[in-house]
Every structure is written in structure tokens, then in C-alpha cells.
Residue, then its C-alpha position, 0 to 999 in steps of 0.5 A: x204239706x211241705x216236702x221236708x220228709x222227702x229232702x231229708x230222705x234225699x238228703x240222707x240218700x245222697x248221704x250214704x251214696x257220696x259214704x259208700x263211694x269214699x273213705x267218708x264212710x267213717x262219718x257214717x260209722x257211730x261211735x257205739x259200733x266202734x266201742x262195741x268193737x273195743x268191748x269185744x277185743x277186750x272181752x277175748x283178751x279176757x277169756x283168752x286169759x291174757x297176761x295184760x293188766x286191765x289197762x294194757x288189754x284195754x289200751x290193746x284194744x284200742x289201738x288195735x281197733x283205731x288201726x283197723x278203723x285209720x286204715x280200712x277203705x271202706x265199712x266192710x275192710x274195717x269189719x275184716x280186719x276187726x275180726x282178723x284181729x279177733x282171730x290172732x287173740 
């Protein structure tokens, strides 16, 4: 058996230690998370009966989602300021 489980185990460690130390922890982020997060801004503009148009809620929400993701340091400060956002709707 060749150790090709176990170096793409390390590999994936190393990975998320050199994500978690830096602001690389966008490379770790999936791209369905942050359209979750668009989905869920739009949806409360939405029930909070907003005045946008569709298109102005969705293009809120995206700027407000791409802001929080250009300026967190790290995972958790992009969630913060996601549910910050969320709170001010």
C-alpha cells in the first residue's frame, strides 16, 4: 500500500493550519457558503418588506456580503460581521 491516503491527509492539514494562521482562510471558504450568505440577506430584505426592487435587494446583498468577506481577517470576523449586517436590516 502506498501512503497516498496519509500525504493527502497532511497535506490537507498543513492546508488548513497555514488557512487558519492567515488571511488564506478565503481559499478555504466554498463559494456556496458565501451565496448562502447572499441568500439570507436577501431573503430578510424580503420579509422586512424593503422598498428595493429585486434587483437593488439582490445587489445589496452582495455588496454587503463581498464587504464583509474583502475586510474580515479571519472565518469567524467574516460570520460577525454577516450577522452584524443581518441585525441593521
Amino acid at each position: 500500500m502506498s501512503g497516498g491516503f496519509f500525504n493527502n491527509v497532511n497535506q490537507q492539514i498543513n492546508v488548513n493550519a497555514a488557512a487558519s494562521s492567515s488571511n488564506d482562510w478565503r481559499l478555504l471558504l466554498p463559494d456556496e457558503e458565501r451565496k448562502a450568505n447572499v441568500g439570507m440577506l436577501f431573503k430578510l430584505f424580503e420579509l422586512m418588506k424593503s422598498a428595493y426592487t429585486t434587483n437593488q435587494r439582490f445587489i445589496a446583498s452582495k455588496r454587503w456580503e463581498d464587504e464583509a468577506y474583502n475586510k474580515a481577517n479571519s472565518k469567524e470576523e467574516y460570520q460577525q460581521s454577516i450577522s452584524t449586517k443581518m441585525q441593521h436590516v
